[in-house]
C-alpha positions, 0 to 999 in steps of 0.5 A: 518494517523490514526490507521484505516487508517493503519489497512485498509492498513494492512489487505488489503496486509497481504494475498498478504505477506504471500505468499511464506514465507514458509521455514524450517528455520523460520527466512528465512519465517519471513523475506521474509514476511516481506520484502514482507509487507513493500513492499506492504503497501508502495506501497499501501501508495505511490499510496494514496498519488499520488490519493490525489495530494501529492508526493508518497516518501516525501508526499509533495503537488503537487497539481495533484490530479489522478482521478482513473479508478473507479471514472471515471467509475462512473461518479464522477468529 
């Protein structure tokens, strides 16, 4: 993966962890934003590697390759 890569990813679910993460103890907030992050980018990550026919957990090959709904809405094969 490439840092642009990484970065798309991040900016993609950084608004999506920081909801509530609001609390008066600042290492409870941090916490639960991170928690919530690690959780969005792997899903994020699992479902890219599942549209590109590799297992979502050890990235291995699997050769089924998912169309997605957007691709089939658009008529590419």
């Amino acid at each position: 993966m490439k840092k642009t890569e990484l970065m798309s990813i991040i900016n993609s679910v950084v608004d999506q962890a920081l909801e509530n993460c609001e609390s008066e103890n600042p290492l409870e907030a941090w916490s639960r934003f991170m928690d919530r992050f690690d959780a969005c980018v792997r899903r994020r990550i699992g479902e890219n590697l599942e549209r590109n026919g590799r297992n979502r957990y050890t990235g291995e090959n699997t050769g089924e390759i998912i169309e997605t709904e957007s691709k089939v809405a658009e008529g590419e094969d």
